[in-house]
VEXMI-400259 format. One record per residue (C-alpha): residue number from 0; residue in one letter; x, y, z. Coordinates in steps of 0.05 Angstrom, whole numbers, plus 5000, padded with zeros to 4 digits. Example, Ala and Ser with C-alpha at 12.3 -4.5 7.8 and 13.67 -1.06 7.14 Angstrom:
<rs>
R nuti fivex   px   py   pz
R    0     a 5246 4910 5156
R    1     s 5273 4979 5143
</rs>
This chain:
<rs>
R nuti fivex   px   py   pz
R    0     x 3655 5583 4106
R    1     x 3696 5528 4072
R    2     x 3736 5478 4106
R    3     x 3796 5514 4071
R    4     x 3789 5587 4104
R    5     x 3766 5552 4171
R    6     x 3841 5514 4176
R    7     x 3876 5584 4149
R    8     x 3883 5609 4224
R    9     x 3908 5546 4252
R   10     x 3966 5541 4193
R   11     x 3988 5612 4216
R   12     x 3988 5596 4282
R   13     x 4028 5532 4273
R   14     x 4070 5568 4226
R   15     x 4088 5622 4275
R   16     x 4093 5573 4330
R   17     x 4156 5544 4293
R   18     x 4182 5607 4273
R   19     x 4185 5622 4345
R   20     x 4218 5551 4371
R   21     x 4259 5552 4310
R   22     x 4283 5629 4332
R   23     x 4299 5591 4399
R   24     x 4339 5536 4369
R   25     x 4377 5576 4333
R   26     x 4388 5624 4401
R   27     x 4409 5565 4444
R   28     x 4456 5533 4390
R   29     x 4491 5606 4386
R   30     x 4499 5610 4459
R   31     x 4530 5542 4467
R   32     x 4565 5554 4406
R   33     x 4601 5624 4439
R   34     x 4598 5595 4511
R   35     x 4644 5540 4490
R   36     x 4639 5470 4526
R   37     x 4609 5451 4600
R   38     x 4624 5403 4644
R   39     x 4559 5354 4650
R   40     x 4578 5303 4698
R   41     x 4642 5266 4724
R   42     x 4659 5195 4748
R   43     x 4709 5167 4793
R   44     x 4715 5108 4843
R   45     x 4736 5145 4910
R   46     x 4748 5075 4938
R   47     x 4791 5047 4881
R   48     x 4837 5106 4883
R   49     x 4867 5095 4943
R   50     x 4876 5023 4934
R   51     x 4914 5017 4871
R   52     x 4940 5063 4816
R   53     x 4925 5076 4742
R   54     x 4850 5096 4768
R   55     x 4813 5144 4720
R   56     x 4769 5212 4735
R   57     x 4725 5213 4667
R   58     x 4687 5284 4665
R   59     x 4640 5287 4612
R   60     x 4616 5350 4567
R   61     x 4565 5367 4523
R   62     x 4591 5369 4469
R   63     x 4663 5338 4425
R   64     x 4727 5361 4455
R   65     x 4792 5376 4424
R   66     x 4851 5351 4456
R   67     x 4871 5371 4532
R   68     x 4944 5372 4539
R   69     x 4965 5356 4616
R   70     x 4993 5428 4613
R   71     x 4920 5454 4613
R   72     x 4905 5403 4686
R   73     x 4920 5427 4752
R   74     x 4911 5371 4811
R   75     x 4907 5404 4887
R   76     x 4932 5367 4930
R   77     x 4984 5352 4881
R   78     x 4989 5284 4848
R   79     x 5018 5252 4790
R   80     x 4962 5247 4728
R   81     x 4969 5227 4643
R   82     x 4908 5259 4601
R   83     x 4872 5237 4553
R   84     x 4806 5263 4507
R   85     x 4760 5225 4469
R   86     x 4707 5252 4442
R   87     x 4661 5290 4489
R   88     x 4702 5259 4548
R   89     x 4769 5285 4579
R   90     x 4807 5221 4619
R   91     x 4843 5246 4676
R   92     x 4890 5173 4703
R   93     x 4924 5185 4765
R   94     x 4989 5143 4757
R   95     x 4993 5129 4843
R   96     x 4948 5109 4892
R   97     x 4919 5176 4916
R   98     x 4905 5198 4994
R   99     x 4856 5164 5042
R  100     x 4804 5222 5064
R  101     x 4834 5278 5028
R  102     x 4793 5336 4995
R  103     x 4820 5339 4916
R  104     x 4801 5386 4871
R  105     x 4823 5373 4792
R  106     x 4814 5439 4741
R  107     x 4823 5429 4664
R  108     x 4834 5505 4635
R  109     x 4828 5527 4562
R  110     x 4783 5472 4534
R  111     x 4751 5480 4472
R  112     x 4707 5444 4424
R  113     x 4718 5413 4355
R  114     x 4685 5467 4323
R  115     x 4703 5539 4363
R  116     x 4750 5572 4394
R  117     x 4704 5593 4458
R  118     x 4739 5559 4513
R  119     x 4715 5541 4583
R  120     x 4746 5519 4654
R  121     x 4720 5452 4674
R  122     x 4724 5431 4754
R  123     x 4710 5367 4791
R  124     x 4724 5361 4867
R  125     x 4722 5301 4909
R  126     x 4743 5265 4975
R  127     x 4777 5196 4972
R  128     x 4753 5137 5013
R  129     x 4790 5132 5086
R  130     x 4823 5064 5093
R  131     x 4818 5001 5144
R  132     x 4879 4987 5180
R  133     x 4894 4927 5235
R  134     x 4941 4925 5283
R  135     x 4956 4873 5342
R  136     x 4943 4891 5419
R  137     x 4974 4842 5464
R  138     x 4948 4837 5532
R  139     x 4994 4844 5589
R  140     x 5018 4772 5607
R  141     x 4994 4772 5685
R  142     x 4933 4797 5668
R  143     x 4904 4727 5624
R  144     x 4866 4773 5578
R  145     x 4860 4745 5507
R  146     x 4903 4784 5450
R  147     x 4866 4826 5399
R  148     x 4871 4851 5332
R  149     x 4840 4909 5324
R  150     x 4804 4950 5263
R  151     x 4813 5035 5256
R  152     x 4799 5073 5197
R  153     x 4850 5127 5176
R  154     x 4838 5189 5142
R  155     x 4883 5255 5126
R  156     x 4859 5271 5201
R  157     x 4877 5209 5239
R  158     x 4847 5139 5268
R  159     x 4781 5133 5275
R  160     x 4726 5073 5301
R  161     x 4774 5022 5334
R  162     x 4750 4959 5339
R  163     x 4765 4889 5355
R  164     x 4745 4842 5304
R  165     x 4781 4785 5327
R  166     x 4808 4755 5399
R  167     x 4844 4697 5425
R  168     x 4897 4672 5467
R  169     x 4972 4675 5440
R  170     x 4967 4712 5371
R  171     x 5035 4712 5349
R  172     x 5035 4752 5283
R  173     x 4974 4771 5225
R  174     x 4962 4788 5163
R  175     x 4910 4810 5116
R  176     x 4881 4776 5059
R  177     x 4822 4813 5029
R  178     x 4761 4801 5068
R  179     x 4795 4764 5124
R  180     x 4856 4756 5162
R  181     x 4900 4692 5173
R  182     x 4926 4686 5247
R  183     x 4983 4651 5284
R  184     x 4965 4636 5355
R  185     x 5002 4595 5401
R  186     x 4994 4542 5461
R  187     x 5045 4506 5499
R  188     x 5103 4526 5540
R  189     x 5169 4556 5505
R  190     x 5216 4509 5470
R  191     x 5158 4458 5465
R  192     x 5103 4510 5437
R  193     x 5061 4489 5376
R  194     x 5024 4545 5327
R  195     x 4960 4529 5300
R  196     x 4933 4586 5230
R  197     x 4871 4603 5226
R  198     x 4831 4653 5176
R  199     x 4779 4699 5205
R  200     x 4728 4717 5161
R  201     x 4718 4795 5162
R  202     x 4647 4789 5146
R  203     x 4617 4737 5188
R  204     x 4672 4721 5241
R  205     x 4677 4659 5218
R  206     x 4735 4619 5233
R  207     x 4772 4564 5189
R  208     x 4831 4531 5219
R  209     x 4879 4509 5164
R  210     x 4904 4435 5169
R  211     x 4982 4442 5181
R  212     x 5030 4381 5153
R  213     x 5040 4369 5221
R  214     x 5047 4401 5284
R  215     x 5100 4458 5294
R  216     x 5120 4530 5293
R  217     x 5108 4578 5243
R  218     x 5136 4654 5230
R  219     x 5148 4704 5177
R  220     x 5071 4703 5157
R  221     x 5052 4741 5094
R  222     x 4995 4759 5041
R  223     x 5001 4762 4973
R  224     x 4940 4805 4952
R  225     x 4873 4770 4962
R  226     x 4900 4707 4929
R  227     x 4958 4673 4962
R  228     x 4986 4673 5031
R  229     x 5052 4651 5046
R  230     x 5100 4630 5119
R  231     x 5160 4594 5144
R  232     x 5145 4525 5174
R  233     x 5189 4488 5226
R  234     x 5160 4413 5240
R  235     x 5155 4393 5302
R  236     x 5188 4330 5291
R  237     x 5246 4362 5251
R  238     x 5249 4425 5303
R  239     x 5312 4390 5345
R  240     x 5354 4364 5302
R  241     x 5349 4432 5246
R  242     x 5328 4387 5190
R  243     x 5274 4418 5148
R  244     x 5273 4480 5188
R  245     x 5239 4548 5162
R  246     x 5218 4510 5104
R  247     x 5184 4563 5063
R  248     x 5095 4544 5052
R  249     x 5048 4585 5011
R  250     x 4974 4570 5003
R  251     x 4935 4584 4945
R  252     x 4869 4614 4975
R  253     x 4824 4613 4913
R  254     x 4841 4535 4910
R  255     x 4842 4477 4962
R  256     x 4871 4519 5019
R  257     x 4921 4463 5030
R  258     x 4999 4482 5046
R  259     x 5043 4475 4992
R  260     x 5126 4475 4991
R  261     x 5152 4520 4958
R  262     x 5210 4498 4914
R  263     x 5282 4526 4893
R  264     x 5328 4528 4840
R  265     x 5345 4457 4852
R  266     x 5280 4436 4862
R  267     x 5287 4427 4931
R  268     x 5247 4449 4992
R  269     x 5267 4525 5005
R  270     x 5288 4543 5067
R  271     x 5299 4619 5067
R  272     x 5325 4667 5111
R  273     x 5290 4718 5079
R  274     x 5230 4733 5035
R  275     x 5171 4777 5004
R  276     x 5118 4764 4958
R  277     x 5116 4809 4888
R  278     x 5053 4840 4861
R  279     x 5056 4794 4803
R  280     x 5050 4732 4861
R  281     x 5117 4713 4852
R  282     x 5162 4708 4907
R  283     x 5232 4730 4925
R  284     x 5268 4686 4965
R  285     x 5335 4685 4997
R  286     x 5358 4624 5009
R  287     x 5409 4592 5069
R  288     x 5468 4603 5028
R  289     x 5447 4670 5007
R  290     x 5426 4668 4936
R  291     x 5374 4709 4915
R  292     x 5324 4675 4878
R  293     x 5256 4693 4837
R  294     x 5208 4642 4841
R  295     x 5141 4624 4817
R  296     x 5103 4579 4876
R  297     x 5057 4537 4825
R  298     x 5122 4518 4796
R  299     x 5106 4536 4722
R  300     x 5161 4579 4713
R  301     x 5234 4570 4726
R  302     x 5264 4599 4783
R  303     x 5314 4658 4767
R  304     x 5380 4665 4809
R  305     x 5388 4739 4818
R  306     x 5454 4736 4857
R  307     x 5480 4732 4926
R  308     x 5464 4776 4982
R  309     x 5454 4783 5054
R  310     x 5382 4809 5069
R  311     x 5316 4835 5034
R  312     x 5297 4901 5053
R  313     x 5243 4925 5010
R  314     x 5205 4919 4938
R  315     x 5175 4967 4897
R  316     x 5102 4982 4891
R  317     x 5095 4962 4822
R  318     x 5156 4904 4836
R  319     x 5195 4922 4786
R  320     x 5261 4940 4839
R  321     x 5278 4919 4906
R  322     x 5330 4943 4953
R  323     x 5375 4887 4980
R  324     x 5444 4882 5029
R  325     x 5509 4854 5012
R  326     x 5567 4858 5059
R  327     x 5579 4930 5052
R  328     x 5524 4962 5028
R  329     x 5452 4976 5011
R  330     x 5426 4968 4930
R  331     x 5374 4976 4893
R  332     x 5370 4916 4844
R  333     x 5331 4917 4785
R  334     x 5283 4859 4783
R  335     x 5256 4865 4713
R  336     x 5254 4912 4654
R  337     x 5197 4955 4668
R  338     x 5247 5002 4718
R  339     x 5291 5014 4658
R  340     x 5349 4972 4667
R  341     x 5373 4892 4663
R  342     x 5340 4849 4714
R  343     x 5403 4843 4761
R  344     x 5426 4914 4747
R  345     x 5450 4939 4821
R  346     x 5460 5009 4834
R  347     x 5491 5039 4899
R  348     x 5429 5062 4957
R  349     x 5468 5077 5015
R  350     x 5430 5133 5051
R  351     x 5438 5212 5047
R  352     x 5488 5251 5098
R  353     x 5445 5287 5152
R  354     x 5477 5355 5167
R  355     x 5538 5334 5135
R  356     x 5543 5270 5173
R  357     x 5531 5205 5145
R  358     x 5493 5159 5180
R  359     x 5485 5085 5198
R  360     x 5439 5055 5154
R  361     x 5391 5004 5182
R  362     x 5315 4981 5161
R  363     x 5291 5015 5087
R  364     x 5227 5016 5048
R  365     x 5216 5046 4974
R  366     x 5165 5100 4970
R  367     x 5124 5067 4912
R  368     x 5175 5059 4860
R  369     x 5226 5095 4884
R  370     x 5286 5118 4891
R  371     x 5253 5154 4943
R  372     x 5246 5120 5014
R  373     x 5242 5110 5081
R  374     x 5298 5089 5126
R  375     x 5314 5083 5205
R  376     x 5383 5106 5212
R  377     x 5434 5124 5274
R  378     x 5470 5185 5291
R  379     x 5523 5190 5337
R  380     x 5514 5246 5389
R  381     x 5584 5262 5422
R  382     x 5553 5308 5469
R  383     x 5503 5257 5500
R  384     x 5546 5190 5479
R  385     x 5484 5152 5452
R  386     x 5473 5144 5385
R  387     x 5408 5177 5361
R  388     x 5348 5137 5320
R  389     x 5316 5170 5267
R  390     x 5263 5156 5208
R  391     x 5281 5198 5151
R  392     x 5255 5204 5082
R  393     x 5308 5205 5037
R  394     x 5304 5224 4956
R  395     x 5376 5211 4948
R  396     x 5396 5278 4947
R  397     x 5360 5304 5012
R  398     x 5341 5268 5085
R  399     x 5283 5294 5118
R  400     x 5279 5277 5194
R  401     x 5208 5247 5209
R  402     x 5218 5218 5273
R  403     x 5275 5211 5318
R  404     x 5279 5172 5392
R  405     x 5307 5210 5461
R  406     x 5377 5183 5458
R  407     x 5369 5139 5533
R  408     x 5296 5136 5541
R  409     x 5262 5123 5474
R  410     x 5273 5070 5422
R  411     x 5249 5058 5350
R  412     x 5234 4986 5344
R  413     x 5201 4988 5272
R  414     x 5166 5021 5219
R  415     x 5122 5011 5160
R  416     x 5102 5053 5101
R  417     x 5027 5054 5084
R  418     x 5012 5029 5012
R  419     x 4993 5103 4975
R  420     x 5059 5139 5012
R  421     x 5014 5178 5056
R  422     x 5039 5152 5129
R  423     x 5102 5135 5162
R  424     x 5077 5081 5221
R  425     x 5131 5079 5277
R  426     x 5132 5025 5325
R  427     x 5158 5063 5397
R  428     x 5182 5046 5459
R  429     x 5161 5099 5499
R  430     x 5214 5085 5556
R  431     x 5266 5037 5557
R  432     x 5287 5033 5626
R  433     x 5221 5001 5640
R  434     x 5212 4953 5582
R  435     x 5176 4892 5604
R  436     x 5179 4837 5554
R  437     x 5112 4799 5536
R  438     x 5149 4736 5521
R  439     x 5123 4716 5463
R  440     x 5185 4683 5437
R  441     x 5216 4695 5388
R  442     x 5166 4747 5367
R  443     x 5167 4774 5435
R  444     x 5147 4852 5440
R  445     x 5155 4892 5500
R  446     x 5086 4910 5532
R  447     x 5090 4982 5539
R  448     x 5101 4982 5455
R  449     x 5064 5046 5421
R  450     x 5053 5060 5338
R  451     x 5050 5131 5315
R  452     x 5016 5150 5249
R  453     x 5062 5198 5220
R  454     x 5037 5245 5157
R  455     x 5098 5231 5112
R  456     x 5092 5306 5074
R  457     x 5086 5346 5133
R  458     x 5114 5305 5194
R  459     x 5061 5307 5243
R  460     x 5039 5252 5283
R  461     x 4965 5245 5269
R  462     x 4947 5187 5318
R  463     x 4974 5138 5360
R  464     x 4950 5066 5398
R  465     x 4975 5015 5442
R  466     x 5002 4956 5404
R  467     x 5036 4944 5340
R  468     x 5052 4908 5276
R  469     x 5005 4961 5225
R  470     x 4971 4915 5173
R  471     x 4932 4954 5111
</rs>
């Protein structure tokens, strides 16, 4: 036999072997050709999410897309998205922080490749990342017990896991700051008191007290991201004759951790009687003779006079607006040209008639960027003679009661917003005829103080603990 007809089998084999694996090519390219796209995989940081906005859900297919048009996206629960497709990927970018511990489920309908008309339905569902909050229990006075600040975690269902991660004697007021917290604690008697700060690292419990200018009192303690913390300083030495009191202090955490004034328009030491950081790390002050002032603390931009009012209410999530008082009314003030106006641009805020009745405006906060909010207003009752506390969202054109006191025996001391919208935190005395004041002057809190976590869509009260001052 020659070597020729001894190899003749094996080509016919081979042959047929790639007649058959080319037939099954050919099959599977038809199929995916008449199946039209499917969904591969998906990414998406459940953490980041909830923390800040403009995250993105990439889901990837197997093959080039033609454009998805946000008509063709359905979000449950419901949230505000932009879409985007490039090549085999369709970018879902949720434009506000979403909710902590909520099932989502995000369907793209009708999508298609470059190359057919075969269209599939491509589905991705998820759960968010629940979120640490702090808030401060103050032991009862008589009882000699250090203070705590204590750690939860909230999701759609409530708290969960409290813990104290940090105790001492006489915490005034907290904040966070990242990783770690900076705390105001007090010793001495009242009138004479000094305050020392300290941060707490959340990792390690490690404690770094921060070196003051000199002794004294300080209040109105706030964080500016992970970066910057700011308060209002009264010397000691300065405290009885009023010069140099409140003088406004920021630190700049990612440098030498020292104190530094923070200066006004004139260049002076700013003494405010009101302020708030922005996102951008700017601050908004209001100075003693009520001029409203932008201002950068490293003092490399000018500071920008925005006009004179009587109080600070609240600033957008994305800063662009705030809502300040005059003499008369609220406004929502435009603080640069991102919220589609003239930094300086006022426009009326007064709240929204409830049941035809107007109500007495008091403490506001913007829902994100607004107009929509959050305000504690007062009703008078004619049949009980009390006027009645209530927290309402308001759109503008409808108030939605949230929370409201018992007109003689409860009382709405405060309330925050949590940073996604989700929660409405009220601050509740649960009766007032025997409030007992801890006498921590002057941020003194009466001891039987409760906070409700409040589900802002559909008003119920999810949890509740002893103590106060919510920090996210």
């Amino acid at each position: 036999m020659s070597a020729e007809t001894a190899v003749a089998p094996f080509r016919r084999a081979f042959a047929a072997v790639v007649a058959v694996l080319v037939v099954f090519c050919l099959a599977f390219l038809g199929l995916t050709w008449f199946q039209g796209p499917k969904l591969s995989s998906a990414q998406l940081d459940t953490q980041a999410v909830v923390a800040s906005s403009g995250q993105q859900l990439r889901m990837f297919a197997n093959q080039s897309l033609a454009q998805v048009d946000a008509s063709q996206v359905s979000v449950e629960p419901a949230a505000a998205f932009s879409v985007d497709t490039v090549g085999d990927i369709v970018s879902i970018t949720f434009e506000q922080r979403l909710g902590y511990g909520l099932d989502y489920a995000v369907t793209v309908s009708g999508v298609t490749s470059l190359h057919n008309t075969s269209d599939a339905v491509f589905r991705y569902e998820f759960t968010t990342d629940a979120r640490p909050v702090f808030h401060l229990d103050r032991a009862d006075p008589e009882t000699g017990e250090p203070d705590r600040v204590m750690r939860s975690t909230l999701d759609a269902k409530g708290l969960s896991g409290q813990e104290s991660v940090y105790s001492a004697q006489g915490i005034m007021d907290f904040t966070v700051i990242g990783q770690a917290l900076a705390v105001i604690t007090r010793e001495g008697e009242q009138g004479a008191e000094q305050h020392h700060l300290s941060l707490v690292s959340l990792a390690d419990g490690m404690v770094e007290e921060i070196v003051l200018p000199e002794p004294g009192t300080l209040d109105e303690l706030r964080s500016g991201g992970s970066a910057a913390l700011g308060f209002r300083f009264t010397p000691e030495s300065t405290r009885a004759t009023g010069e140099g009191v409140h003088t406004l202090m920021w630190i700049d955490l990612e440098g030498s951790h020292v104190p530094q004034t923070v200066a006004g328009i004139d260049g002076s030491a700013l003494q405010p009687i009101d302020w708030r950081f922005l996102p951008s790390g700017e601050l908004l002050a209001l100075s003693g003779d009520n001029v409203l002032q932008r201002v950068d603390p490293t003092g490399e931009s000018p500071t920008l006079p925005l006009g004179d009012y009587q109080g600070i209410e609240s600033v957008s999530a994305d800063g662009s607006t705030a809502i300040v008082r005059d003499l008369y009314d609220t406004i929502l003030l435009v603080l640069d040209d991102s919220a589609g106006g003239v930094p300086g641009d006022e426009l009326p805020f007064g709240p929204t008639p409830i049941d035809g009745v107007s109500p007495f405006g008091g403490q506001v906060a913007l829902l994100l960027e607004g107009p929509a909010r959050v305000q504690k207003v007062s009703v008078f009752d004619e049949g009980s003679g009390f006027f009645e506390g209530k927290i309402v969202v308001d759109d503008g054109a409808v108030s939605r009661i949230l929370f409201e006191s018992v007109p003689g025996t409860t009382s709405i001391e405060d309330f925050t917003v949590s940073p996604n919208g989700q929660f409405v935190v009220v601050e509740v005395i649960p009766d007032v005829s025997a409030m007992v004041s801890d006498a921590y002057y002057p941020l003194a809190r009466p001891t039987s103080i409760t906070t409700r976590f409040i589900d802002l869509v559909s008003g119920a009260v999810v949890a509740e603990v002893a103590g106060f001052d919510v920090e996210w």
